[in-house]
N, C-alpha and C positions, 0 to 999 in steps of 0.2 A: 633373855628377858631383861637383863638388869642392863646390860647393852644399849638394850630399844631406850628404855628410861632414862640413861645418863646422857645419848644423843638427844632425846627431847628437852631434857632440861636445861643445854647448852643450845640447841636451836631457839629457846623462850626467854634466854639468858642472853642474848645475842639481838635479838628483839628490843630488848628494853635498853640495851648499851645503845643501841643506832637512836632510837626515839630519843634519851636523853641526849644523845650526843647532837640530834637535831635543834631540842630547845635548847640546848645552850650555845648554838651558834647564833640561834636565832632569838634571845631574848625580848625582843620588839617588839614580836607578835600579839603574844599574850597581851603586851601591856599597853598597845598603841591603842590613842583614842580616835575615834572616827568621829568629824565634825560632821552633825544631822542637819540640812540646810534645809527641810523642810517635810512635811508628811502632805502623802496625796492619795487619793480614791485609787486601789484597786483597779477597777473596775473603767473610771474617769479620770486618766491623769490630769484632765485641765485642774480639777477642781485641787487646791492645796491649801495649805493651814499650816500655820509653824508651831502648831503641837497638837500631840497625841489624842485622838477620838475612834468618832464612829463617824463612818461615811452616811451625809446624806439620803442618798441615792438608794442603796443598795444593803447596807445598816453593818458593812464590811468594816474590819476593824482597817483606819488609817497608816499604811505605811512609809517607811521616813526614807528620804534619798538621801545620799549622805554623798557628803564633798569631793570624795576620790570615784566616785561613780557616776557623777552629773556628766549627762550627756555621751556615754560611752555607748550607748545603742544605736548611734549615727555617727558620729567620730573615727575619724581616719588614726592611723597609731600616731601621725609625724607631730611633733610639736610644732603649735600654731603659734606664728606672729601676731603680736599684739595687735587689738582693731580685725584681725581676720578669723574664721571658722574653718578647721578643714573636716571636710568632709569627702572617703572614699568614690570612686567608681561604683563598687556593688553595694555601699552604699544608699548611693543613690538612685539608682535602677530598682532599690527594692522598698523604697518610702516615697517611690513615685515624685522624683526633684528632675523638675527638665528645667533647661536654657532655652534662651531664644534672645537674637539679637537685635542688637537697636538698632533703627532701617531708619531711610528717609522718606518719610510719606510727601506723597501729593495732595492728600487732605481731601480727599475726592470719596464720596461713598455714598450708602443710604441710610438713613434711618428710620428703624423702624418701629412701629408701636401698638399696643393693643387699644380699641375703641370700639367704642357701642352706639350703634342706628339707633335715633332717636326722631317723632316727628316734628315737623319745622311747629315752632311755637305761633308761628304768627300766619301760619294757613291750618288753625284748629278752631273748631268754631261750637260754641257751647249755646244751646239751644234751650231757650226759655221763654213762658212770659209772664209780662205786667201785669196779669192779677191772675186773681182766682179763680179755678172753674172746673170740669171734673172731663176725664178721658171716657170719649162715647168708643171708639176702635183704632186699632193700631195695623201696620200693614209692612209686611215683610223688614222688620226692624231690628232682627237681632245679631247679638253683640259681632263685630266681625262682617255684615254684611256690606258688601259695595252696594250704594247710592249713588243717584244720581241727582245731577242737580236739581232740584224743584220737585222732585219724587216725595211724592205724600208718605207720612210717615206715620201722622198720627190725625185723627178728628176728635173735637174736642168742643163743650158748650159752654158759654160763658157771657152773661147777662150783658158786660161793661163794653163788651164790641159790640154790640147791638145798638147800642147807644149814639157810639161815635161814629158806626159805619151808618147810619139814620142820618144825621149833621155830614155828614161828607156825601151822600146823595143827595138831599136838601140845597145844599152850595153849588152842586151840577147843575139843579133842575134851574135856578134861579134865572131871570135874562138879567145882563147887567144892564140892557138898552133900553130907555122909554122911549114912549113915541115922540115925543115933539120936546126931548132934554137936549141942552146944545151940547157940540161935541167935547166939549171939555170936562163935563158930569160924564161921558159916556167913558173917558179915559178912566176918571178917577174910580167910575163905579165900576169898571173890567178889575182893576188892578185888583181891589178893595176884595172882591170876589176871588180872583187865583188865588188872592193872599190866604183867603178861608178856606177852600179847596185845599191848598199845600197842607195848612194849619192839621185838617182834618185826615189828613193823609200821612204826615207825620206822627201824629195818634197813633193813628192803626196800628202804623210801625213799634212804637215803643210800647203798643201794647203786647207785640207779637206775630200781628197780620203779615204773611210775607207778601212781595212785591205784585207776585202773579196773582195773588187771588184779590190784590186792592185794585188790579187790572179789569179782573174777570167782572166785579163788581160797577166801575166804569163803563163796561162794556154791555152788562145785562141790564143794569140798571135796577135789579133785586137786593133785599137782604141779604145775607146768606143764611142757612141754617144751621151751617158746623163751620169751623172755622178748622183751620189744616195746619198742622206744623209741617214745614215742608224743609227737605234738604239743601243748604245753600251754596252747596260748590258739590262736584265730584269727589268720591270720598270712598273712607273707610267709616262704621260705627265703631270706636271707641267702649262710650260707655251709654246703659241704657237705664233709667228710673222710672219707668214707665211700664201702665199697664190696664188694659180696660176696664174701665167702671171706677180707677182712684181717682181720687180729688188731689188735687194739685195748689200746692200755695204759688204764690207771687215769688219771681225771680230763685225760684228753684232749677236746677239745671235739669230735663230730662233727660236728651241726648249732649254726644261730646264724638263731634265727627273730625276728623281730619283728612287733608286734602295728602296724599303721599306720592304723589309725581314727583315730589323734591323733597329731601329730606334734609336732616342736619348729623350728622356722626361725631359723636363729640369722644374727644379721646385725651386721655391725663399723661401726662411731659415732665420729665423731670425738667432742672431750670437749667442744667449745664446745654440743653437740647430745644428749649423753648423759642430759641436766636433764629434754629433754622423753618417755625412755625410762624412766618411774617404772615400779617395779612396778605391776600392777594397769592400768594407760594400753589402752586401744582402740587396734587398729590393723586397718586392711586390707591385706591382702598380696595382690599380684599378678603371675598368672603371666604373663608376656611373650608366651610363644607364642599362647596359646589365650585370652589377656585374662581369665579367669577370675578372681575374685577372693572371698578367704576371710577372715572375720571374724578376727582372732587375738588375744591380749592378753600383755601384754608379763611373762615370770615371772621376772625377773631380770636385773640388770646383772653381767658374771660382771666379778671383782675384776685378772685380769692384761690387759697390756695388748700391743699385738702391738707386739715391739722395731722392726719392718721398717717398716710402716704408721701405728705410734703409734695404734691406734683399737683402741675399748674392744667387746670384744663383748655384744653385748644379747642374749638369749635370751625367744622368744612363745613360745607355745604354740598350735595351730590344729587344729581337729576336721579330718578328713581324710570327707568323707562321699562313696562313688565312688573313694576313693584316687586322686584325683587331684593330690596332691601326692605327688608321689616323692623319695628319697630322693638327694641331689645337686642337685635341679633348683633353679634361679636365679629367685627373683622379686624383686618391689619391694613394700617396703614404706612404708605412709605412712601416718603421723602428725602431728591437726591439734595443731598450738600457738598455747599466747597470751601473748602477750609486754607488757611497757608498751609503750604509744606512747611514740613519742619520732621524731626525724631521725631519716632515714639517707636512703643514696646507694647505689649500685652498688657492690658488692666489686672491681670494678677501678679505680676511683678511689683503694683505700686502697692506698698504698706501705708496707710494712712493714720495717723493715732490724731487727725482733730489739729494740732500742732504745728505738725509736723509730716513731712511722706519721705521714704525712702525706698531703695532698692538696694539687691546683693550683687555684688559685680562679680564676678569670677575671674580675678588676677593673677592666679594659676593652674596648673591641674587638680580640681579637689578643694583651691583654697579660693573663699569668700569673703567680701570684704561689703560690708554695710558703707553706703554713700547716700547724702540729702540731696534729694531732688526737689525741680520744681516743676509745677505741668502746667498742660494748657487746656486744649478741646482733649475731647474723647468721643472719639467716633467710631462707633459698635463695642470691637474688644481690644480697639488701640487708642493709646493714653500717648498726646504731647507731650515730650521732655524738652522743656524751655532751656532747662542747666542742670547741670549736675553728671550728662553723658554725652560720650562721643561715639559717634556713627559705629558701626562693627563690634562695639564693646557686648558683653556676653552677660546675659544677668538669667536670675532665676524668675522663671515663668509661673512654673507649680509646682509646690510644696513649697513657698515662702516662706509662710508661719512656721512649718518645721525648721526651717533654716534658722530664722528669728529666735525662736526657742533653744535649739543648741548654742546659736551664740549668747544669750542672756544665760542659759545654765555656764556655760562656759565662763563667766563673766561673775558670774556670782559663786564659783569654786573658787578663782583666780584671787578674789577681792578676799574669802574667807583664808584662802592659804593654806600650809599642814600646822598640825595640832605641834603647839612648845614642850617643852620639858617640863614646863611649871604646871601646866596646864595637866601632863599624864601623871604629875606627880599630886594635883591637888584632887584626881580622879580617884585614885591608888587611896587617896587619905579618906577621901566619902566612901569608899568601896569597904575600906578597913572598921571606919566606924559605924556602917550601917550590918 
């Protein structure tokens, strides 16, 4: 038993010799300071702060990356040349970093874009009249129905056309011809008479009266009793304010028809893309649902631009045959363009800060090197490179920002540097006096 004891005490005694014999090889350990470049969310490493808190987000306490650890969770082991990032094979494969190379485009493609059927503003027709009077019946008018041209919509009584269609039959009946007037009284009194006929026939109109019924009236030679709001083109009803037995002011709208054989597709452009939306320009627009698709052409860039989205609206124009574009409904449209050839690369390759745009070139296996570029057009998910690359060079496609990021941590270890002597020894002195 005293055996078992004296080998445990030499096993536990053998223990503490290696551990000290460990710190005193290693003195450094203990006492080395680690420079904290920064504290970041848990949770959000975007989010950073150069001192100690509580995360926004998530109310987690702030943790600090500190100088010898920036960017070691993408970081290849080799020491990296100045200006360059390296970055492994696995990697890369596993923070999702692809390449793709710089090509020579021909500049040929389509573009496309979202827009919305809208009806043509200047075959809408908003239906009112010149004075007062009250609705006696209405006849198949609700919202949504097809009309027809001249199709009664509504009958309606009103004292003020009785009036003027009494003076415009009056002006019929008249003869301009006396018996024994010479012909030159018979010219001026013909004329003097159309003029009054027209006068009172344009009344009518601006009171309301439609065409056919100041016809019907010429031709019966009656009053009327109701007077008709009637439909003035082939149509959709829009919108309806009507309804039997109300009274009706002056120049109120009751109906709001539109004609939709032809419509207008208005669709919003960003400006780098508004070049290839010339007046006059072909396009085909396509409805999503039903895949249909309608020849259109393009009849105006309108001039404001939307403060929220910054995109310029384009306005087509498209025959509607079947009305099958409705008014609201979403399609795409697309338009071919042709561009110069020249380079380019994927639109995620180019880093843009406002400034300035760059891209990573890959000048070895692993290693990455930030270059300023300059671009051109951008046609779908390819970006012109004016300068800055040559044909076959190898850049990062996706994961840039990751790439960006290892090198700015990279860069901001490199600048901070290792902790001095002065520095572990004025640490050592706050450690002692605190």
């Amino acid at each position: 038993m005293a055996k078992k004891s004296v080998g445990f005490l030499l096993f536990v005694a053998a223990l503490i010799g290696a551990f000290a014999l460990g710190y005193m090889r290693h003195p450094a350990t203990s006492n080395r300071v680690r420079r904290i470049l920064y504290y970041e969310d848990p949770m959000h490493p975007s989010y950073r702060s150069d001192k100690p808190g509580i995360a926004p987000d998530c109310g987690m306490e702030l943790v600090p990356v500190y100088a010898d650890e920036a960017g070691k969770p993408i970081a290849s082991g080799r020491e990296a040349a100045a200006g360059t990032t390296e970055i492994d094979a696995v990697s890369q494969q596993l923070y999702g970093i692809r390449l793709a190379k710089a090509e020579r485009d021909q500049g040929k493609g389509t573009i496309q874009v979202f827009a919305r059927v809208v009806p043509d503003e200047t075959r809408i027709y908003h239906l009112n009249f010149g004075t007062e009077g009250y609705v006696k019946e209405t006849h198949d008018d609700a919202i949504g129905n097809y009309v027809t041209k001249n199709q009664h919509l509504a009958a309606v009584y009103s004292p003020d056309f009785l009036a003027v269609a009494g003076g415009y039959l009056a002006a019929h009946e008249r003869d301009p011809v006396a018996p024994n007037a010479p012909s030159g009284n018979f010219v001026a009194n013909s004329s003097q008479e159309a003029a009054s006929v027209q006068a009172r026939a344009d009344r009518l109109r601006n009171l309301g009266m439609s065409d056919a019924q100041i016809d019907e009236i010429t031709r019966t030679r009656k009053l009327p009793e109701d007077i008709y709001m009637v439909s003035p083109t082939d149509g959709f009803i829009l919108t309806r304010n009507i309804s039997p037995g109300m009274r009706f002011e002056r120049d109120v709208d009751l109906y709001t028809i539109a004609d939709l054989s032809r419509v207008w597709i208005v669709a919003e452009v960003f400006g780098r893309d508004a070049q290839a939306f010339r007046p006059g320009t072909e396009a085909i627009a396509t409805v999503a649902d039903t895949g249909q698709s309608f020849r259109a052409k393009v009849s105006n860039v309108l001039p404001e631009v939307d403060p929220v989205t910054r995109t310029l609206k384009v306005r087509l124009e498209a025959d509607n045959p079947g009305y099958k574009l409705r008014p609201d409904m979403f399609v795409s449209v697309a338009v071919s363009v042709s561009l110069p050839s020249g380079i380019s690369v994927p639109a995620g390759a180019i880093l843009d800060s406002g400034l300035s745009k760059r891209v990573f070139v890959q000048t070895s296996e692993g290693s990455f090197e930030a270059r300023a570029v300059e671009t051109g057009w951008q046609l779908g998910d390819r970006v012109q490179i004016v300068k800055g690359l040559k044909e076959g060079e190898s850049v990062v496609s996706s994961g840039t920002f990751l790439v960006d990021s290892e090198s700015r941590l990279r860069a901001a270890g490199q600048a901070t540097g290792p902790p001095t002597e002065a520095s572990t020894m004025d640490h050592g002195m706050q450690h002692s006096m605190n």
